[in-house]
C-alpha positions, 0 to 999 in steps of 0.5 A: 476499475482497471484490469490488467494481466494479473492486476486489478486496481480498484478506486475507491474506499477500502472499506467498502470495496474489501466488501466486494472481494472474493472470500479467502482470495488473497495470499498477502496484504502489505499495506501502508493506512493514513496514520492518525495523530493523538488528540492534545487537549487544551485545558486553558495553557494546559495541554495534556494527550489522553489515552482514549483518543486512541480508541480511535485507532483502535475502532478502526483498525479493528473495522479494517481487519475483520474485513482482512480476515474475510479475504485472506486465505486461511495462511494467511499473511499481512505487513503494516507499515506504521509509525510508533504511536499508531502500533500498539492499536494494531498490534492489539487488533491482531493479537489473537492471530497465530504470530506477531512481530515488530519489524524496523525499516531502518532508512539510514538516514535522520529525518526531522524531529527535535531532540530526536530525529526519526530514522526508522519505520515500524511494519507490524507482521502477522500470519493467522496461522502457521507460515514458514518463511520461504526464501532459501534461509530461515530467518529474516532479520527484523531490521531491515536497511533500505534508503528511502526514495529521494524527495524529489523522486516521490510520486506519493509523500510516503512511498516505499522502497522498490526493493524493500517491498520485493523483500517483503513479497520474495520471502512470504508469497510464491509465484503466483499469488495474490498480494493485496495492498488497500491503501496503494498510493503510487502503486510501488507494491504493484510494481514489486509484484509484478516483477516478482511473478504475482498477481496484485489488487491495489485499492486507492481513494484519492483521484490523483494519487489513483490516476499516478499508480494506474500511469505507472503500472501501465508504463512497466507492464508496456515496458515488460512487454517491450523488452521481455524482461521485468519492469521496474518503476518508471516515472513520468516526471513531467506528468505524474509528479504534475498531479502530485505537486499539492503532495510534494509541497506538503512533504517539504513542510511537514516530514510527517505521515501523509493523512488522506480522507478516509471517505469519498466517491467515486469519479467517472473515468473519460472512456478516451482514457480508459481505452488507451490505458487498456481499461475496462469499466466492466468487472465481468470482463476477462483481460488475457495477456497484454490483450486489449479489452473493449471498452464497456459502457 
């Protein structure tokens, strides 16, 4: 676990560690999960897709949002990126809340596919209970064109936009809130909130992806430190996109959705990098502004 001014990330099983959040604590989930592809049954040279194989989906998207529920405060918000075929099973999950709305992230430009070629991202949005949208007008539009990040500047096969996260969190949190991302990748919504003045909790399973998000983080909080002003992502692309090489090669072959392990267990941190990462191994312990902690045993 790594704590930092107004951030805490997490690795490990999302699953498990909501568990071990505080009840009614986070203002905001945005989050991206591991899609999970329909099941094409061969019967002989027949193939043919069944309806129940989304059960699965169903079963766990269900599992995940009691355990939302439970941590979000009772207004509330949460956005989803999904593709088309895993939406209808969490649009089900979630449609006893108060609001629900498809949003398409346009990526203004074709990606691969045949006949059709993708171009858009689904986000499914929903609040539990009344929430107006804040940010100066009062609509916001349901398609929303942002270029998506160059292959060869990925730290994560399905890293978002800068600045489509920052729209997301500008028009539904103020400052001072917490925004929740349980599958935090690269860590680019921790960047966004950091940027915008919010607190974070980033919760991520796989080592390297973990060891990306938490060098990134701690490379814009130096650097707001530094300069006094707003980070932005910096990427390191001799050491980060070094551990993510196995990821990059995956992307080139197949465009679609990057799938990690759903289960794992926790590795020990080196206490060398801990302490250089300003890392403590102690969630008791309070972290004031840019201040080094010890290191806990």
């Amino acid at each position: 676990m790594v704590w930092w001014w107004k951030m805490k990330l997490i690795k490990g099983d999302c699953m498990i560690e909501l568990d071990k959040l505080e009840e009614s604590s986070v203002d905001c989930l945005i989050t991206d999960p591991p899609y999970s592809t329909p099941i094409i049954t061969g019967f002989g040279r027949t193939k043919c897709k069944n309806v129940a194989d989304l059960s699965m989906q169903e079963e766990y998207i269900k599992s995940f949002k009691k355990k939302v529920e439970r941590v979000l405060k009772p207004n509330g918000r949460v956005f989803i990126f999904c593709n088309d075929s895993y939406y209808p099973s969490i649009f089900r999950a979630f449609y006893n809340w108060h609001s629900l709305q498809m949003v398409v992230w346009d990526k203004e430009k074709i990606g691969m596919g045949k006949p059709f070629r993708k171009q858009h991202e689904l986000i499914l949005y929903a609040n539990r209970e009344s929430f107006e949208y804040i940010r100066g007008c009062k609509t916001f539009a349901t398609v929303m064109k942002y270029k998506q990040v160059p292959t060869k500047e990925r730290l994560h096969p399905a890293q978002k936009p800068l600045e489509l996260l920052k729209d997301l969190i500008m028009g539904y949190t103020t400052e001072g809130e917490v925004v929740l991302d349980c599958f935090m990748g690269s860590g680019a919504t921790g960047i966004a909130a950091k940027e915008l003045n919010r607190e974070f909790i980033g919760i991520e399973l796989n080592d390297d992806f973990f060891e990306i998000a938490t060098n990134q983080l701690d490379d814009a909080l130096h650097e707001n430190k530094d300069n006094n002003s707003h980070p932005s992502i910096k990427r390191n692309k001799n050491e980060a996109r070094d551990d993510a090489s196995s990821t990059q090669d995956a992307l080139h072959e197949n465009q679609d959705k990057y799938a990690p392990a759903i289960s794992g267990s926790n590795a020990e941190n080196d206490d060398s990098s801990l302490e250089s990462r300003y890392v403590s191994k102690n969630p008791d312990v309070k972290v004031a502004d840019h201040e080094k902690p010890e290191v806990q045993e």
